[in-house]
N, C-alpha and C positions, 0 to 999 in steps of 0.2 A: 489186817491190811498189809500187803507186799510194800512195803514204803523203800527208796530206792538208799537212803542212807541207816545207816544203824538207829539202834534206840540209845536214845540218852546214855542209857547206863551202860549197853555193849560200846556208843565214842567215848565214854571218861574211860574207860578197861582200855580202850585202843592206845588210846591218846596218854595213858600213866597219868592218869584225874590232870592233865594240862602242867603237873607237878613242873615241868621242864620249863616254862616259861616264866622263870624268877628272869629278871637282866642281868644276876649275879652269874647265872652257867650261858649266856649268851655264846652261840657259836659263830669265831671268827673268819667270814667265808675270804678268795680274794677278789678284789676289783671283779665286777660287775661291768664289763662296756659296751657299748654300743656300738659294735664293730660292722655289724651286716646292714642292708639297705633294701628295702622292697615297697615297690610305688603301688597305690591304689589309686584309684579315679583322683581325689582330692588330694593326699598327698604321699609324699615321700617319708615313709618311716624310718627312722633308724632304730636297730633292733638289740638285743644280745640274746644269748640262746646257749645251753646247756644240756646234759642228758642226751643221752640215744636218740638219734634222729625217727627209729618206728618205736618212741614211748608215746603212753599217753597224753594228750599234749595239756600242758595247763600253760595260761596267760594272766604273766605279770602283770597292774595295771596299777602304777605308783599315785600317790597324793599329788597336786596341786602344792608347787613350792618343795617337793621332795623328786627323786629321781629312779632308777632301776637302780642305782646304785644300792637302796634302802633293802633291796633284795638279796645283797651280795653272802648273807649267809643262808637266808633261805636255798637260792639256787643250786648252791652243791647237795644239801639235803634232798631233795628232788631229785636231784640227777643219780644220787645213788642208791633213790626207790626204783629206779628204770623211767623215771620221769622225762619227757622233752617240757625243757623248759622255754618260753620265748615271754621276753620282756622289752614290750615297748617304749620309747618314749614320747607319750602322749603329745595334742596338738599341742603347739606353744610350748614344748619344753627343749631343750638340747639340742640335734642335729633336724629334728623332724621337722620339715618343710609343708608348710602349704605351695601346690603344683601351679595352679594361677592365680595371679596377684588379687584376681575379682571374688577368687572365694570369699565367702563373708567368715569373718574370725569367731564362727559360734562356739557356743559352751553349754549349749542346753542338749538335754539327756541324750535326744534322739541325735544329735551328729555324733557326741561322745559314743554313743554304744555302737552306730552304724560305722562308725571308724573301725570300732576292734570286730566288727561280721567282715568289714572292709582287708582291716590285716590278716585275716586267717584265709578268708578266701585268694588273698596274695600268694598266700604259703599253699595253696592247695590244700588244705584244712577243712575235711568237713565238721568235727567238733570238738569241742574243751572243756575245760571247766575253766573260770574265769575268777582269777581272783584279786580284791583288791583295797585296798587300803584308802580311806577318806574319798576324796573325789576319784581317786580309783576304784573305789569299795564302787562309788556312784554307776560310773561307766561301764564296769562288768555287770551291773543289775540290769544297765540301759540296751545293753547287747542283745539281755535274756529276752527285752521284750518287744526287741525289733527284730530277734530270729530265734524265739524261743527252742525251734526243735537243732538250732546250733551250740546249746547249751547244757552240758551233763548234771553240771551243779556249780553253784555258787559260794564261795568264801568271801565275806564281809565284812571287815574289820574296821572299827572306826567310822562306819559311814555316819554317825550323826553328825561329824563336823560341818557337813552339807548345810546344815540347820543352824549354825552359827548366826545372827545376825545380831550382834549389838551392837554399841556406836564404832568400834575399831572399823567392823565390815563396812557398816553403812557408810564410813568416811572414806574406806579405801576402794569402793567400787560403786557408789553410788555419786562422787562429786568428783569435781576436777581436776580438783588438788589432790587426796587422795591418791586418782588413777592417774595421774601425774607422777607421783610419788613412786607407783608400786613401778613406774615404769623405770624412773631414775635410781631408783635406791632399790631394787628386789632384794639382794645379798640380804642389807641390815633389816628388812620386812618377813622375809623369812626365816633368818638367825633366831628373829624375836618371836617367832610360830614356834622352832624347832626347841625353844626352853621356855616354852608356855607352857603347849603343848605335852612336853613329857618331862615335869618338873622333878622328877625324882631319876631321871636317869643323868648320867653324865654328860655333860653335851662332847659331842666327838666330834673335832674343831676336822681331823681327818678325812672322814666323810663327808663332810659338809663341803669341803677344801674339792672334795672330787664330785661334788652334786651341783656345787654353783655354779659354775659357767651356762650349766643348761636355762641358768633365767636370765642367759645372754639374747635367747631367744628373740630375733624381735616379735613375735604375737605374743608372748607371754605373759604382758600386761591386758590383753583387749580378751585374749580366752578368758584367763580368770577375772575378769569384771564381766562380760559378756556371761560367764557360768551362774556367778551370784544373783546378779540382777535377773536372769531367766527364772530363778528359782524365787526369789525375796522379793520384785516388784517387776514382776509381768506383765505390768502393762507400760513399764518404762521403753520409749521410744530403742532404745540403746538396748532391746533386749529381745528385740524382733525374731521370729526364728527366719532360719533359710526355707525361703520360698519350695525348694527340691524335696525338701523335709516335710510338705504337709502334709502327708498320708501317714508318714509316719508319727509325726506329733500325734494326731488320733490315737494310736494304739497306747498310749500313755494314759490314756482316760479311759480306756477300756477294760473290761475285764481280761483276766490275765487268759491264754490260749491254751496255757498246759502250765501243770504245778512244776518248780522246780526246785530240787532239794537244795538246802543251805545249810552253812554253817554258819552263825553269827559271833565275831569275837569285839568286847571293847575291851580297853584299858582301864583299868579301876582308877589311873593316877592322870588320867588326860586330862579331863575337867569340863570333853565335851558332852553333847548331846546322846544318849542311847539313838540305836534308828527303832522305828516303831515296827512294834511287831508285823504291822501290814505290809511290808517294804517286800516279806517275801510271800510267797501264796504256796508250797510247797511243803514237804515237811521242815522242821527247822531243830537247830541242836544251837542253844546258846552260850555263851561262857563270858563272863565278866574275868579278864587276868589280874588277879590284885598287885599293885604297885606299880604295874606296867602303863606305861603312857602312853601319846598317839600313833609313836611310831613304833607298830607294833611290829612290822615283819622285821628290823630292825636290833627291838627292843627282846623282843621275842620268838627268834625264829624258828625252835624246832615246833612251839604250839601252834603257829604258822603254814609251817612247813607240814606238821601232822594230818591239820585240817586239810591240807587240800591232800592230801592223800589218801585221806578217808574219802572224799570226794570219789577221786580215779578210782578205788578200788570197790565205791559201793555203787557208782552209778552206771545209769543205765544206757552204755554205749550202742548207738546203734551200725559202727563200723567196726 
C-alpha cells in the first residue's frame, strides 16, 4: 500500500528512535511573537511566522492556557528545514480578537478547526500540515475535518488532555464559581496546569512570564469553559454550538472523507489521557516520549519539530 507517511521503522531511523527528545538536550529557541495581524470573517488573528515564506507551510496550534511562545524552540528548527512556519494565537488567547461583539465565544471543534481553514485561507494558503499540542492537538484534528483536502498531515501531541474531566475540570467550567475564577485568577490556574502537567520538567518561571498576559484576553475564560462543556456535557445550555456552524457540526459524526496521515506523540510524564486510536483514520506512527510531560513542543522540541517534518516531507502535496 502507497501510505503517504513512512513506516514505523523508516520514522524511528528518520527521527534517531525520538533519542532527541530527553528535556535534558532541549533546544533554546528565541522569543516567539505575535507580531503580524490577519482578519478572517470572525476574527482578527495575531500571528508569528518563521522560515522562508515559499516553504512548506506547517501551522502552530498551542494548548489552551499555553501560548505560541511554547513553540519558540520548535520554530527555528523548522525554519532551518526550509519550513514556513505560522503560529497562531488561538480564539481567546493573547492579541486575537473576536471582529463583532455578537459572535458567540465558541470552543467546540467545528469553530476551532474552521478558524485555522479560516487563517490560511487569510494567508492565501491552499494547504499545511497542522500541528498541535492538547487543545491545539484538538483544533488541527478539527480543521482536518471541516476541510479535509486542506490538510497534508497531522502532528498530535498530547491530545488526550481534551478528555480530562474530574472534579478540578468539572468545577472550573462547569459552575460559577469556578468560571468565575478561571476568569479572575487565570495566571495562578494555569501555573498550576503548567507543574501538573509536566511534573518532571523544570517550571520556566520565563516563559510563562512571556505567555501570561495572553490569558489577559477578555474571552479566555468563556472559550475554554464553552470548549469543555461542548465536549464533557453537550447538552449544557452553556455549550450550545453556533447557529453558522450546523452543517458543519454534521461532518463531526460522519465518516471521515479522506484518510489522513498522522503522527501521534504523548508524554510518558503528563499523567494525562492517551487520544484514542480512532481520533485519526489515516495511517498513523505513534510514540510515547518517556519523561517528557504535557508541554511537549516545549519539553521536547527537536521530536516535535522532526515530526512535523517527516509530515512536509512525506505528504501528499497537491500545490
Amino acid at each position: 500500500m502507497n501510505m503517504s507517511l513512512p513506516s514505523r521503522r523508516a520514522f524511528l531511523r528518520q527521527t534517531g528512535a525520538l533519542a532527541l527528545a530527553l528535556p535534558a538536550l532541549r533546544v533554546h529557541g528565541a522569543a516567539l511573537a505575535a507580531t503580524r495581524r490577519v482578519s478572517t470573517d470572525s476574527l482578527e488573528f495575531a500571528y508569528a511566522t518563521a522560515g522562508p515564506e515559499d516553504g512548506r507551510p506547517v501551522v502552530l496550534a498551542h494548548d489552551f492556557g499555553y501560548g505560541i511562545e511554547s513553540f519558540a524552540s520548535v520554530a527555528p528548527l523548522l525554519a532551518a528545514a526550509g519550513v514556513r512556519v505560522l503560529a497562531p494565537q488561538l480564539r481567546g488567547h493573547g492579541a486575537t480578537r473576536f471582529i463583532e461583539a455578537t459572535t458567540p465565544r465558541s470552543g467546540r471543534a467545528a469553530a476551532l478547526g474552521q478558524d485555522l481553514i479560516d487563517f490560511i485561507d487569510a494567508l492565501h494558503i491552499p494547504e499545511a500540515v497542522f500541528a498541535g499540542f492538547g487543545w491545539g492537538a484538538h483544533a488541527a484534528w478539527a480543521a482536518s475535518v471541516v476541510r479535509p483536502t486542506r490538510c497534508v498531515g497531522l502532528l498530535l501531541a498530547g491530545a488526550g488532555r481534551i478528555d480530562e474531566a474530574g472534579p478540578r475540570e468539572r468545577y472550573l467550567y462547569a459552575s460559577t464559581a469556578g468560571r468565575r475564577a478561571l476568569a479572575t485568577a487565570p495566571r495562578t490556574l494555569a501555573r498550576e496546569d503548567w507543574r501538573r502537567l509536566s511534573p518532571r520538567a523544570p517550571f520556566d518561571s520565563a516563559l510563562f512570564a512571556q505567555v501570561a498576559p495572553g490569558f489577559d484576553n477578555p474571552d479566555y475564560a468563556h472559550v475554554l469553559a464553552h470548549a469543555w462543556l461542548s465536549r464533557h456535557a453537550p447538552d449544557d445550555p452553556d455549550a450550545a454550538p453556533e447557529p453558522r456552524h450546523a452543517a458543519l457540526e454534521r461532518k463531526f459524526i460522519q465518516p471521515a472523507a479522506k484518510p489522513i496521515a498522522a503522527i501521534t506523540l504523548d508524554g510518558g510524564a503528563s499523567g494525562a489521557p492517551s487520544a484514542p486510536r480512532n481520533a485519526v483514520t489515516g495511517p498513523r506512527v505513534h510514540r510515547v516520549l518517556p519523561g517528557v510531560g504535557h508541554h511537549l513542543p516545549h519539553e521536547a522540541p527537536r521530536a516535535f519539530a522532526d515530526a512535523a517534518i517527516a509530515l512536509v516531507h512525506h505528504g501528499k502535496w497537491r500545490t
